[in-house]
N, C-alpha and C positions, 0 to 999 in steps of 0.2 A: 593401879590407877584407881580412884576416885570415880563412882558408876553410879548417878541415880537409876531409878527406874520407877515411872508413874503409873502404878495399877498393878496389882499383887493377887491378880485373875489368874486364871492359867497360863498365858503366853509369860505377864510377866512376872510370874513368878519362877517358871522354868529361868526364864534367860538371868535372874538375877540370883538363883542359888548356882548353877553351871560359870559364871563369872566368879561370883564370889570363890566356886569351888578350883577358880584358874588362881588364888592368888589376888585378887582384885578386894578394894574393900567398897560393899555396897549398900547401899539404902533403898529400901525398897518403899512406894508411899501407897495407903488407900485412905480412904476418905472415912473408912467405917472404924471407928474404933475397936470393935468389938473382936473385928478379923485381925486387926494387927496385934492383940493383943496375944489373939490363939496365934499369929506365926509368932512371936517373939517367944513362946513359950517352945516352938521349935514343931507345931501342930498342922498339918495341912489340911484344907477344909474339904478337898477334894479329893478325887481316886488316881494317881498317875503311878503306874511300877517304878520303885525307887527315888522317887523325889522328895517324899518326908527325910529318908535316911540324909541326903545331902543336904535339904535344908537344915536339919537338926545340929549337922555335924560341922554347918559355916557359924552357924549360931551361939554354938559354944566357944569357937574357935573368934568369933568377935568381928568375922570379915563381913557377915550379912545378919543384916536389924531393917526395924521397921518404924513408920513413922505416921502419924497423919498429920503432917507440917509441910506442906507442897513448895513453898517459900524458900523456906530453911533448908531445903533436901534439896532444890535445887541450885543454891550459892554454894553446894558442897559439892557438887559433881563435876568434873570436866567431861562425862558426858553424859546424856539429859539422854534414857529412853522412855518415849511417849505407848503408853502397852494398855491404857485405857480401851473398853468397849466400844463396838461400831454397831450397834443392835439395828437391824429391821424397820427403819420406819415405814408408815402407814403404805405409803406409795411403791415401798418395795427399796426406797434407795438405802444407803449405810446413813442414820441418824449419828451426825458428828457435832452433837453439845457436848458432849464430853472431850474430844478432843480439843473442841474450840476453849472450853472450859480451862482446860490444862493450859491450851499456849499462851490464854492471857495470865496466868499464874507466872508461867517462867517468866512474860514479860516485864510483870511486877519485880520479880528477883532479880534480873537486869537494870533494873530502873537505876535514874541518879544517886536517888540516897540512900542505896544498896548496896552501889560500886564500888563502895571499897574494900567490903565482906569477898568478892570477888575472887575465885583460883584468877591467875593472872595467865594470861593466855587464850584463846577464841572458845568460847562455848560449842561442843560440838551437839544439835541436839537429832534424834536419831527418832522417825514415827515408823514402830513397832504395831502399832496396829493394821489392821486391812484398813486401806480407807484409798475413798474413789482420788480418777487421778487428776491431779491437781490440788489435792489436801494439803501435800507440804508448802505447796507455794504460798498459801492460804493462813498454815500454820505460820508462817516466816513472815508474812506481812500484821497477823494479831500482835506476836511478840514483838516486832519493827515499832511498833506505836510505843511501847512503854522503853523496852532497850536502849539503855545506853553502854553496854559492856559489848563488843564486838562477839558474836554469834552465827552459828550456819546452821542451816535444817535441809536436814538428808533422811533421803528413805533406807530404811534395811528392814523388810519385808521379812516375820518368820513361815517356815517350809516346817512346822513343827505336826506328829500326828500322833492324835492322841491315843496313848495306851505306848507308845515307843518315841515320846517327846525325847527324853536323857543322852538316846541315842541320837537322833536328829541333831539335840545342837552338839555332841559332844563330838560327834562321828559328821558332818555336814557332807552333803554331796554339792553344794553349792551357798554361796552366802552371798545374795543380793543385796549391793552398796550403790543406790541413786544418790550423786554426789553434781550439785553446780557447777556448771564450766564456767569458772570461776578461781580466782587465787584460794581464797576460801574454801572451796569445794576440792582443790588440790592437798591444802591444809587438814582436811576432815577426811581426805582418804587414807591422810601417813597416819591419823590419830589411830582412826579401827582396824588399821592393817596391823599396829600394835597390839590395841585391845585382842584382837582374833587370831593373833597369831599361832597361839597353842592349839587354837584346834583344826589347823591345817599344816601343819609342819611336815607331812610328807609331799602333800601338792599344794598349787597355789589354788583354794575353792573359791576364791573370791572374784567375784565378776563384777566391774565398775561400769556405769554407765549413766546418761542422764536420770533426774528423778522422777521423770513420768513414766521413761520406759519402766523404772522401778519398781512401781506402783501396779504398774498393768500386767507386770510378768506376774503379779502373785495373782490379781483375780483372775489371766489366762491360765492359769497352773491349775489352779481349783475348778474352774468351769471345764478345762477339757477332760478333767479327770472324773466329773460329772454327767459330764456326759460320755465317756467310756460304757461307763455305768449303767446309764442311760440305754445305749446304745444296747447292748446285751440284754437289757430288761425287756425291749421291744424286743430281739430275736427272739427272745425265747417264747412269748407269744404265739410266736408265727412256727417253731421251732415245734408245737404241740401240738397244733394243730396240720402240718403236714407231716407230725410223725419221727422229728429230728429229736436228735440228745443236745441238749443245749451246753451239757460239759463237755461232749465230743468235741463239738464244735468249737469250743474254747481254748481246749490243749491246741486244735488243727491250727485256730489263727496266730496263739498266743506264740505258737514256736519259730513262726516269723519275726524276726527281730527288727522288723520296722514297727511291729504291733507291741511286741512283749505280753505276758503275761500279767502285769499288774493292771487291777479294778478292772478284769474283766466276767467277775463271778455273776451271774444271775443273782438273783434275791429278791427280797421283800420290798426294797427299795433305800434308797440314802437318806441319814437323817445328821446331822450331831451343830455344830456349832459355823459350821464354813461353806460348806457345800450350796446349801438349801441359800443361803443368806445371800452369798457371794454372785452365787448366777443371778440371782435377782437384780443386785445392785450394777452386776456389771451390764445384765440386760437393759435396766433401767438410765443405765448411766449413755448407753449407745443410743436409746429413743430420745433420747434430752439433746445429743449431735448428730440427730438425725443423722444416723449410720444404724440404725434398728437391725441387730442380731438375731436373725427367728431362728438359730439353731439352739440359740439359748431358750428360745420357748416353748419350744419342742422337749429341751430337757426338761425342763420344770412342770412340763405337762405328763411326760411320760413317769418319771416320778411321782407325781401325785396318784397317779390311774395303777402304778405299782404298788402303792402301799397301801390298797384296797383290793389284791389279790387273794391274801390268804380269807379275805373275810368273806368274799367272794369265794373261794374253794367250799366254804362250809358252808354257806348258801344253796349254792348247788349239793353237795354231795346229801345233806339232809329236805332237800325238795321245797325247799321254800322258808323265807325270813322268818314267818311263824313259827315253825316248827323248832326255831331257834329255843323262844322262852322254855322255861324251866332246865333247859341244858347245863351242866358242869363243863367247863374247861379248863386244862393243864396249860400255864404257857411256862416256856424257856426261855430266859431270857427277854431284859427292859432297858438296856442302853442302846446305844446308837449301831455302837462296835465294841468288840472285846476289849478286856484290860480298860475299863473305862466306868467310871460312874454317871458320865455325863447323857442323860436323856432328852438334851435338846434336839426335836423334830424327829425323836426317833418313834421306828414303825410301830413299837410294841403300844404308844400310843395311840393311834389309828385303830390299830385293830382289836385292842383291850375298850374304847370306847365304844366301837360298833357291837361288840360283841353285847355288852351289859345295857347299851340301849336297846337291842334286841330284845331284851330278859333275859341271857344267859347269866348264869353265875362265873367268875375266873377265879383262879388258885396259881397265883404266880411266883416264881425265886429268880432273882439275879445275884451271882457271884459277890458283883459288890453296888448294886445302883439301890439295895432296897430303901435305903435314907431316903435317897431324892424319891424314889418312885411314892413314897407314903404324901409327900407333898405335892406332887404331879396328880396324882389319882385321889386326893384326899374325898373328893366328893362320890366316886365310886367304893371308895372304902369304908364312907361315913352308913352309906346306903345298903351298905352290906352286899354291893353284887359283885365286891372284890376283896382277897385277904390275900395277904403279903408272908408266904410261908418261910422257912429256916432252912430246906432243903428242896433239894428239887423232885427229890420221888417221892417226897410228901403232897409234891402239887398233884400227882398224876392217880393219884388212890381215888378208884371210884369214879373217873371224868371219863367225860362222853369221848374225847380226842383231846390229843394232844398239838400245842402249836410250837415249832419252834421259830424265835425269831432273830434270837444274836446267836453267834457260831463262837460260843466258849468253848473252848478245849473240854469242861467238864461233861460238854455234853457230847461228843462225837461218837463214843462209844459207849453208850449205856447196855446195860444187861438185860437186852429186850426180852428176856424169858421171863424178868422179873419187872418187866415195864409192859407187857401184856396182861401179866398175872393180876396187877392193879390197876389198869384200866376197866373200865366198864364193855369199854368195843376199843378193839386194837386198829386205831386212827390214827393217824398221824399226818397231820399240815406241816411240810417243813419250807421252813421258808428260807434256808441257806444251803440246801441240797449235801446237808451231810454224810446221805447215805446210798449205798446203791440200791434203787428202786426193785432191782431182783430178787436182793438180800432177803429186802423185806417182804415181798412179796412170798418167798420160799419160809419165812418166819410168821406167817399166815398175820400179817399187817393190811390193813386198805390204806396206801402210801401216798400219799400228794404232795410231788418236789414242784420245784419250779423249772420249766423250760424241757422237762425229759422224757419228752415225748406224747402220748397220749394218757394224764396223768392217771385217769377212769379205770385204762386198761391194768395197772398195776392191780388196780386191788383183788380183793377175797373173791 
């Protein structure tokens, strides 16, 4: 099939190399020259395991190219996925210029003196991004004004997470299709039951249902799983101060299978591109229908007061904010979550700025976010109370303590005989409870996890 795809970000960039790599031939569009130029070259501008190789390898192969002709790339698709940005506005809701921007595009390419450049057949167009609900209806009345080529706009919301996106769309647990009760909406369900078909060919994963339910299943998917999160980040407060292990406590619920074990680790707190943004919008979106969700404020609150913990640990353990300046710190870890370059809203923010407004100096490594993070932190870097080192036990030579803030594989078992030896004082903040607090404790560390107990008592 014939697949545009508008926006060559990471949603849709994954869904349009995984297509291309089904066999499909695709056109991917952005707006920036510059990026299309580096994917045509077969380059990915971001960090996702295994997605360069497939881009690279549809590229060659002629099925997936790139464009900044929004027009043109739409009179070539029989089906239109919408994967442009929903960023944050002011208010907290999903800012939809961008969307709005794209629908009146298609509707230009639908127009009369278009029509007859037209695949002959109903346009199916498909909004790929999060966007509040009622977007599509919204989307389908922009393109209605210019359209004259028969058309339908349907949700198919991605379940994509980053750092194991390839697997999401290639492996689906699920693929929500918001389709019009409608002939047309009947017409756009035979089309992507085609499109998708290879990547459900053992089960049927595909779930049809109106297009607002569509919509709302992804921002309820993201907000409950936010507040999981959420939820655990308050026990484990409470968890420490009466004295409880906050991971005990996590296997005890987790093994109930009304509960399950996923998102339910203590931590630093949530950060990356969905979570932060999505509660917002869906909160904001419920006080506009007067139906106001306070459990959604509650997450967003406990969040925020989460990712002020570790900064708060060093606070206290060295007796006051003052005592911060002139301080060295080691942090581990700057993206949101592993296998990821992306540091949208992540913790290592938060507490990398409080630290160097305090006067501390930081010495940080990420696997792979140092790029973005040079850009992120460029004003603490310029200032010199941050350098962005090549290794990670290069950061910890000489520092007062250590933070850790993303739970890399590289770091779960360091050779603390030789991560003592270069530390100044054997500290350690961790903020994704890597380790057993005895361990270290018998390894003569003064240990501060999250939620395990009474964290004080660990130490030296």
């Amino acid at each position: 099939m014939k697949v545009t795809v508008i926006g060559s970000g990471y949603v849709g960039l994954v869904v349009g190399a995984c297509l291309a790599d089904a066999g499909n031939r695709v056109r991917c569009v952005d707006i920036d020259p510059h990026k299309v130029s580096t994917l045509a070259q077969g380059e990915v501008p971001f960090f996702e395991p295994g997605l360069a190789d497939v881009v690279k390898r549809n590229v060659r192969a002629e099925r997936l190219s790139f464009t900044t002709e929004t027009v043109k790339a739409c009179q070539e698709g029989e089906v239109i996925f919408i994967a442009v940005g929903t960023p944050q506005g002011d208010d907290g809701s999903a800012e939809l210029k961008y969307v709005h921007a794209v629908a009146d595009q298609i509707g230009e390419s639908l127009s009369d003196e278009l029509a007859g450049k037209q695949i002959e057949g109903i346009k199916v167009i498909l909004t790929k991004s999060t966007v509040p609900i009622g977007t599509s209806d919204e989307v389908s009345r922009r393109i209605a004004l210019k359209a004259r080529h028969p058309f339908v706009v349907c949700s198919n919301p991605e379940f994509l997470k980053e750092g194991d996106a390839l697997n999401d769309f290639l492996k689906p647990d699920r693929i929500i299709l918001g389709v019009p009760e409608t002939d047309e909406g009947t017409t756009a369900e035979r089309v992507i039951r085609r499109l998708y078909a290879s990547f459900y060919r053992k089960s049927d994963r595909l779930q049809v249902m109106n297009v607002r339910s569509s919509e709302m299943t992804k921002y309820a998917a993201n907000a409950l799983l936010a507040t999981k999160i959420s939820f655990m980040n308050e026990l484990s407060r409470l968890a420490e101060v009466v004295g409880a292990d906050i991971e005990r406590v996590r296997t005890g619920i987790g093994s109930d299978p009304r509960i399950g074990y996923s998102f339910l680790f203590a931590g630093a707190g949530y950060g990356g591109s969905c979570f932060p943004k999505d509660v917002k919008a869906l909160r904001h979106l419920s006080v506009v229908e007067g139906q106001p969700l306070g459990i959604l404020e509650a997450v967003d609150q406990a969040n925020r007061r989460q990712k002020k913990v570790l900064f708060q640990r060093a606070v206290t353990h060295y007796e006051g904010l003052e005592s911060l300046r002139g301080k060295r710190f080691a942090v581990w870890g700057l993206s949101f979550k592993p296998r990821t370059d992306d540091m949208r809203e992540a913790p290592s923010i938060d507490l990398i700025k409080a630290l160097t407004t305090a006067g501390a100096t930081v010495h940080a490594y990420d696997p792979e976010a140092m790029v973005v993070a040079e850009e992120v932190f460029s004003t603490e870097i310029a200032s010199g109370h941050l350098q962005l080192l090549d290794q990670h036990m290069s950061c910890v030579k000489e520092a007062d303590a250590l933070f850790i803030v993303t739970e890399w594989r590289l770091f779960h078992r360091p050779d603390f005989q030789a991560l003592k030896s270069q530390l100044k004082a054997p500290v350690i903040f961790d903020g994704r409870n890597l380790y057993e607090p005895r361990e270290l404790k018998d390894l003569g560390f003064t240990y501060y996890a999250i939620g395990r107990g009474d964290s004080v008592s660990w130490g030296t």
